[in-house]
N, C-alpha and C positions, 0 to 999 in steps of 0.2 A: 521641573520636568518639561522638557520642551524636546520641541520634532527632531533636533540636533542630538537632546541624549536618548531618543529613544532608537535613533538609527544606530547609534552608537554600542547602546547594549543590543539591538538586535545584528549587531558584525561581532560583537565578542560572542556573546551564544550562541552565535552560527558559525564561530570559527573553534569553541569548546568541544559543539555539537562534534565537529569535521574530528576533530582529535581524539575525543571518545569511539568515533564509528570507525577511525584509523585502528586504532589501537584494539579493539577487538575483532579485526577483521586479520588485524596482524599474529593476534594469538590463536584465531583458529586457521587460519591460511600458512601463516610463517611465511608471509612475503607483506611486502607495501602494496596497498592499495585506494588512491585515489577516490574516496567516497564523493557521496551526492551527484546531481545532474550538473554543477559549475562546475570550472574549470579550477577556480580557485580554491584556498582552503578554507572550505565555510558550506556547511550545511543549513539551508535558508530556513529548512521547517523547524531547527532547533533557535534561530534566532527568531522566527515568529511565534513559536512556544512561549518563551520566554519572557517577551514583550505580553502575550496575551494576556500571561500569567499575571504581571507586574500592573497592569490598568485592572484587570477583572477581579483579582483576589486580595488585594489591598485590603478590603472590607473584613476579610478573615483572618484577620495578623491576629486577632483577641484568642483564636485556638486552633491550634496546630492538627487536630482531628481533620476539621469540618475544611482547612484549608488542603491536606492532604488529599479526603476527597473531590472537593473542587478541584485541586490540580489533575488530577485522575479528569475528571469527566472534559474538561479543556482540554488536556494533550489525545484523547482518545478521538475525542470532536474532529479535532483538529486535523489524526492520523488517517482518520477515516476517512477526511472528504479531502483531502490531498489524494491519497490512493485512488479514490473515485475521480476527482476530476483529471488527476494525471492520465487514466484510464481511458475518461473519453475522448480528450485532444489526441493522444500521442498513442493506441491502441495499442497499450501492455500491460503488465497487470508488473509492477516495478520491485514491490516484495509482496511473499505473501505467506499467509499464517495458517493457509488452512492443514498441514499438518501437527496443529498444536492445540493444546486444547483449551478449552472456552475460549474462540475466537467467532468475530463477528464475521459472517464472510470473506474472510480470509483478512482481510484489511486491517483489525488490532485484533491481539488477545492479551490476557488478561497478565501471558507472563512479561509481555513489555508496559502496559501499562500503569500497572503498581509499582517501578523502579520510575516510571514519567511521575507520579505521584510522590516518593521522595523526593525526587528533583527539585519538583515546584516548592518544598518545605525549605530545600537548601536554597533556593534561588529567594525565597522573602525572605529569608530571617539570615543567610550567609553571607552570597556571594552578592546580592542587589546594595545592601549597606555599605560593603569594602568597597564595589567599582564607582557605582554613586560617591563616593568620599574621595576617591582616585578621581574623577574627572572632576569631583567640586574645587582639588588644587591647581585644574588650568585654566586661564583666562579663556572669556569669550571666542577672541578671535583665532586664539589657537586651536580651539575645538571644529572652531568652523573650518578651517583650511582642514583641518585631520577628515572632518566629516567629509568636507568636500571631495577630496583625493580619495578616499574610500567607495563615496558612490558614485565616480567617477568611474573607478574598474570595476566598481559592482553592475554599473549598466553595460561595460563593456563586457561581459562575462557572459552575461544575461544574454545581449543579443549572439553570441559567438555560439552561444549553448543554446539555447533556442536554433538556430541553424543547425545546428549538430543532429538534436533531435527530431526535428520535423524530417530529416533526412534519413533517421532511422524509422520513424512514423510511414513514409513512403516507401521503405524496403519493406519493411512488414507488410504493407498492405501490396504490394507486387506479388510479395513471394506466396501471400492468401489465396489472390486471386489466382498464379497461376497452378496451384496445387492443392485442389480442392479436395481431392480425396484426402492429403494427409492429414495426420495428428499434431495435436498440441508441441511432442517434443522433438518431432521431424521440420515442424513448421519454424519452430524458435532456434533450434539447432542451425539450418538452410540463414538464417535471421544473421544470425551471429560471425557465421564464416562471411558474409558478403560485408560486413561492417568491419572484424579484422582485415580485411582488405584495401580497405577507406584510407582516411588519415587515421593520426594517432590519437584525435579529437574522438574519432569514433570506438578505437579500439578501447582507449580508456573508458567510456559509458558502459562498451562490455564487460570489460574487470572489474569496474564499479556498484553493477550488480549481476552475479552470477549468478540467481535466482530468477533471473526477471524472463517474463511467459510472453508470446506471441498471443492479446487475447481473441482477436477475431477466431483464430484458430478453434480459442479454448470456448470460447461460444458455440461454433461449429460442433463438438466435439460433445457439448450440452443438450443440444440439439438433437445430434446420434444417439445420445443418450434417451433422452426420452421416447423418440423413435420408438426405440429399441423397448423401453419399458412399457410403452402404450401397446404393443403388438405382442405382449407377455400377457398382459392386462387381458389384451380381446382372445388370446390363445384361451387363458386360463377361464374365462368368463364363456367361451364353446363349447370348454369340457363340459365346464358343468349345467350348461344346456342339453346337453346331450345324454349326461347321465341322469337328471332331472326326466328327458323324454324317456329313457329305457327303463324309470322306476315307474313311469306311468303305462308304458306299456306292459310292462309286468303285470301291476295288478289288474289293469283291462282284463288279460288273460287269466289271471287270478278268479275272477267275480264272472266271467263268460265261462268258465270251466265248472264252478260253483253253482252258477243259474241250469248250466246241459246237467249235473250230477241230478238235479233237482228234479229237473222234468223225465 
């Protein structure tokens, strides 16, 4: 195992990845749709899964339990601070989970992570031994020209897409700044017509994920929120200052009507 075949399996898991998030995007949509941020076909966080999975859990081939859960706590790892650091370069929030349940702020739950967890069973004990055996029948040099020409377009992709995005990164924070009153689905909406507008580099990012939030927006919007819940807070916290003073005024007059009976 060298830096050759692990690029290698990390362009097939990243091009599995691309075909599996095709193909269920195709059964709930009933069209094609262009997955991940490259252009190309290949999803990068399924081929860095994969790779992670094959150096990190090696150690766990003796039982298929403890390696399941290991691959679980990797790809969730993995979900999660992709999601986050996408988040704070490129200001959107790219999917999210928080309408599902037991998810970590919104970034994995637990209904995709336990299918990331068979995965990694099939990728040590399946699919790692077959491609491993497939690249063991090509000579050196042939690998290296294969590898070469691959991350050759893979850096070309990378920078083409990175352009794309940073270019959506500035729409978003345009249309923030000049729209401060609105909402999260006024601000991503406003987001998305200016990007269909673009090239087809752009429009495609939108198709790619239809989900994806405006987050300055949605910060904003957290913001109001609390606001909003803090001046509930001190609303409710008046009342019962107040009915506290009119229970003390009461008995004041209680015990000064008591003491005049008296005298």
């Amino acid at each position: 195992m060298n830096f050759t075949t692990y690029f290698l399996l990390f362009i097939i898991y990243a091009f599995l990845g691309w075909v599996m998030e095709v193909t269920a995007k195709l059964i709930q949509y009933k069209r094609f749709i262009n997955r991940g941020f490259l252009v190309g076909p290949y999803c990068p966080i399924y081929g860095f899964g994969a790779v992670l999975i094959t150096i990190l859990l090696e150690r766990y081939l003796y039982d298929p339990v403890i390696l399941f859960v290991m691959a679980i706590v990797t790809c969730a790892t993995l979900e999660y601070l992709t999601s986050w650091i996408m988040e704070k370069l490129f200001k959107a929030r790219w999917w999210d989970y928080s309408n599902r349940k037991f998810n970590l702020d919104g970034r994995i739950c637990l209904g995709t992570t336990i299918p990331f967890g068979l995965l990694g069973v099939f990728i040590m004990y399946v699919s790692n031994p077959f491609i491993l055996q497939m690249l063991g029948k090509l000579n050196e040099n042939t690998l290296n020209i294969i590898s070469l020409s691959l991350f050759i377009l893979f850096a070309i992709d990378n920078v083409v897409s990175a352009v794309v995005i940073i270019g959506f990164r500035n729409t978003t924070i345009k249309i923030d700044r000049e729209n401060v009153k609105d909402n999260t689905e006024e601000i991503t909406k406003m987001v998305r017509e200016v990007l269909i507008q673009k090239s087809w580099l752009h429009r495609r990012l939108v198709n790619a994920y239809p989900k994806l939030i405006a987050i300055r927006s949605k910060i904003k919007e957290i913001k109001d929120e609390v606001e909003e819940s803090a001046k509930e807070v001190k609303k409710s916290i008046n009342e019962k200052v107040e009915k506290v003073k009119d229970t003390i005024k009461d008995k004041e007059e209680k015990i000064e009507t008591e003491i005049l009976g008296k005298k």
